[in-house]
N, C-alpha and C positions, 0 to 999 in steps of 0.2 A: 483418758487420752485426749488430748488438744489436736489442733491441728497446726500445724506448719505452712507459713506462707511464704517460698522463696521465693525472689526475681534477680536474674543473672540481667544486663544492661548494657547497651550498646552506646556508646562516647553520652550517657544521659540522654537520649531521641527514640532510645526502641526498647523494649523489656519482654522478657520471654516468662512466663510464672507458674508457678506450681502451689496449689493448697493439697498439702496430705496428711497422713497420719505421722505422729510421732511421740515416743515415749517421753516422759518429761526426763527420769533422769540421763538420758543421751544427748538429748541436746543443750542441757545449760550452759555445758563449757565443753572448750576444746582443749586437748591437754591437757587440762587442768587447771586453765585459764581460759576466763570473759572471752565471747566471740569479740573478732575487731568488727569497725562497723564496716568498712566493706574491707573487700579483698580481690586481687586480681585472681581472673577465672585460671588456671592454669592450663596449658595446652593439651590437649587430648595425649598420650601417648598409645602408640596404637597397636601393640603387643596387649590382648584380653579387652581391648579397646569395646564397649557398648558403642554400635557405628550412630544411634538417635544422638550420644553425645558429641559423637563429634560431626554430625550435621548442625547440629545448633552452635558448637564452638564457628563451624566454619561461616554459619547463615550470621551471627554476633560479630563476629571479627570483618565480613564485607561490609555491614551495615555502622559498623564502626566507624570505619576509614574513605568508606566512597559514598559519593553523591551520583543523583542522575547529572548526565554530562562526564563524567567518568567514563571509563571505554571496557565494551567486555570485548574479547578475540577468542579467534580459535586459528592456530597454527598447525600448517601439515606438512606434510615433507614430499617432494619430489621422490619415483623411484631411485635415483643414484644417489641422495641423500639417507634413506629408507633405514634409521637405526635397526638394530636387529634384537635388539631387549629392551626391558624400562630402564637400565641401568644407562646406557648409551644414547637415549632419549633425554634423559636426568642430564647426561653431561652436554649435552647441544641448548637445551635451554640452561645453563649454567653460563652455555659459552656466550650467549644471545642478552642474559640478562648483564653480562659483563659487560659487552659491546652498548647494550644500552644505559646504564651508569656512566661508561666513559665520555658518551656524548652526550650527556646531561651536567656532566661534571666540567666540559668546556662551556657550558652555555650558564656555569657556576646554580644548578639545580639541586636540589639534594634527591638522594638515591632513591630509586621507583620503590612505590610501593604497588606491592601485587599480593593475592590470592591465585594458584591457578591448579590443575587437576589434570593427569594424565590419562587420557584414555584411550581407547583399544585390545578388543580381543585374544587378539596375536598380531606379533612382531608386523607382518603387513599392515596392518591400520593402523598405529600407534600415530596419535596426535595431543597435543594440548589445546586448553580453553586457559583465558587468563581472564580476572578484573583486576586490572591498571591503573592508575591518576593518569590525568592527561596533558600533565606540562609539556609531554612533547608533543607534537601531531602526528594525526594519523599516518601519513605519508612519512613521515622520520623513522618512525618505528618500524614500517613496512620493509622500508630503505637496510634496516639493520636485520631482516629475515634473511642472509647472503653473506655465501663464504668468497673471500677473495677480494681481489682490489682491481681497477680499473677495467679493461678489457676483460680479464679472468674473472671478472666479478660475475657469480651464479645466485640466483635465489633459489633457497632451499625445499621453497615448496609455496602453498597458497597461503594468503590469510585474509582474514575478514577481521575487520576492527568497525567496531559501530560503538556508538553513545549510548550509554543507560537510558533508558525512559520508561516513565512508568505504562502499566497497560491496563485498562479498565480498573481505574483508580485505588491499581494496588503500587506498591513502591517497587521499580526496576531492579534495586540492587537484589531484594530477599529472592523476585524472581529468577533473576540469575542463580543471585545461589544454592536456592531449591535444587534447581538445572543443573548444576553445575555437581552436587552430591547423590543425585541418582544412583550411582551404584557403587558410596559407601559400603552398604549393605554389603556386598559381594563380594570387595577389598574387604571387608571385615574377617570372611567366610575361610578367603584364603591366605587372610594373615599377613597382606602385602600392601603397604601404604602408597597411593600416589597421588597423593594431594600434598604440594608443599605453598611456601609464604613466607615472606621478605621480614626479615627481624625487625623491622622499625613499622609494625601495626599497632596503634592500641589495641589491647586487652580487654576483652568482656571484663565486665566488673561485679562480681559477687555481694550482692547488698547484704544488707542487715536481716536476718530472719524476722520476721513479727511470728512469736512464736503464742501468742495467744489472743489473737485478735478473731480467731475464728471455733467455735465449736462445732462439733455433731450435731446442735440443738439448732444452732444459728445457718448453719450452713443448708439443712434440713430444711425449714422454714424458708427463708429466701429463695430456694426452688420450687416448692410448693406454690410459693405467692409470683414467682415467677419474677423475682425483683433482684436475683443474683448480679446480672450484670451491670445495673444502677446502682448497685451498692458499692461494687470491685471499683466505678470509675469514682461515686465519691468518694471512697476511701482511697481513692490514687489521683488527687487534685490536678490538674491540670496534664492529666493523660486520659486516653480513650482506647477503650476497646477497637480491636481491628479483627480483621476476619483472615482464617488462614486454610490451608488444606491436608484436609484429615482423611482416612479409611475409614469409612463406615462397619463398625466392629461388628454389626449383626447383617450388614446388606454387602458388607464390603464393596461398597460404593463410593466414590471419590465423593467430595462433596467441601464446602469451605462452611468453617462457623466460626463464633466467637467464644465457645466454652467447647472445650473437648471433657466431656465426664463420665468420669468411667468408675465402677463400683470393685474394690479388690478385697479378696477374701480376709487378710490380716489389716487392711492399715484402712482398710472401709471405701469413703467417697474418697476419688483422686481428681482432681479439679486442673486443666491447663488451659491458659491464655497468653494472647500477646496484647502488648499496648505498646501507642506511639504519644508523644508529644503532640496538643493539641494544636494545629495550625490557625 
């Protein structure tokens, strides 16, 4: 058995990676034909949905499309605005995202790109979070939180719009979207998606397997010698290792590393990292 090294890739600046096990004859081909050398990642669909996959789709797709200086929000609603399901929530940010298209469309912009997440327990807390680009300003956008025109003009509840920035020199956007996918998990549970995203994102991007670049023998050795992670970045030239936040599978303790390595009964050592582009 060889091992398998994939990395899924964010606009080429962020890479998510996996070494595992894998049988030779399954992965030579697909269909019956040569892997292409990449491939766009396809979008979670969330019926039998794995919610780690679609945290990583969603942490790959913000890290795709935003920069710090980009805007994360969180929108609420007044009690007389107060949707009464996610369904009717869905349609006020549909109406919100409309309104702001159209005044981006007079200022000849092209149409917002967003990631954003609904949450709330019950029909009383229902709120949204968005990451945004920030062609328009803060104050424009805020201005577009409101039903009505002139005199009858009401805003529909509070918002907070602030700038990405990174914090103790990790990157703002993954932070956010960490944040922001917390309780995938639970939407997973009950089989209810509420996380949506503006059709004009690039796509993760599915690389090239290197499907024998790593052994049991080799992979064994460089942890021993303790030279794993100097090998991963020179074999990944001009990227580096970065540190992320894991469970500690025997303290279940939060904790942040740069190898998450975990031993599985059929497919052996299972090896995950992230790397970014070196600044």
């Amino acid at each position: 058995m060889y091992l398998r090294n994939i990395a899924i890739s964010a606009d080429n600046k962020y890479r998510e990676c996996s070494i595992l096990g894998k049988s030779v004859p399954v992965d030579l081909v697909k269909g019956g034909r040569p892997r292409k050398r990449k491939e766009n990642a396809s979008r979670p669909v969330q019926k039998n949905l794995n919610y780690r996959n679609a945290q990583k789709w969603f942490r790959l797709s913000a890290v795709a499309n935003f920069n710090e200086g980009d805007y994360t929000a969180e929108f609420t609603f007044a009690p007389e605005f107060k949707p009464k399901s996610v369904e009717e929530c869905e349609k006020e940010i549909k109406n919100f995202i409309k309104r702001i298209n159209r005044a981006r469309n007079k200022k000849n912009l092209p149409k917002m790109k967003y990631l954003g997440v609904i949450e709330g327990k019950t029909s009383d807390n229902l709120h949204f979070h968005m990451i945004l680009d920030n062609l328009l300003n803060r104050d424009e956008i805020d201005d577009l939180w409101t039903k009505g025109r002139g005199k009858n003009k009401k805003s529909i509840g509070f918002t907070h719009i602030n700038k990405i920035k990174s914090q103790n020199g990790q990157d703002g956007v993954i932070i956010k979207a960490n944040y922001l996918t917390k309780e995938f998990k639970l939407e997973n549970q009950k089989g209810k998606r509420k996380w949506f995203s503006s059709r004009n994102l690039k796509k993760p991007v599915v690389e090239r397997s290197q499907n024998w670049k790593y052994t049991d023998s080799k992979i064994a050795r460089l942890l021993e010698n303790d030279e794993l992670e100097q090998q991963l970045e020179k074999d990944n030239a001009g990227w580096e290792l970065i540190e992320f936040p894991r469970k500690n599978p025997e303290t279940q303790k939060d904790e942040l590393v740069k190898l998450d390595i975990r031993e599985n009964e059929y497919l052996g050592t299972l090896i995950y990292y992230r790397m970014r582009r070196r600044r």
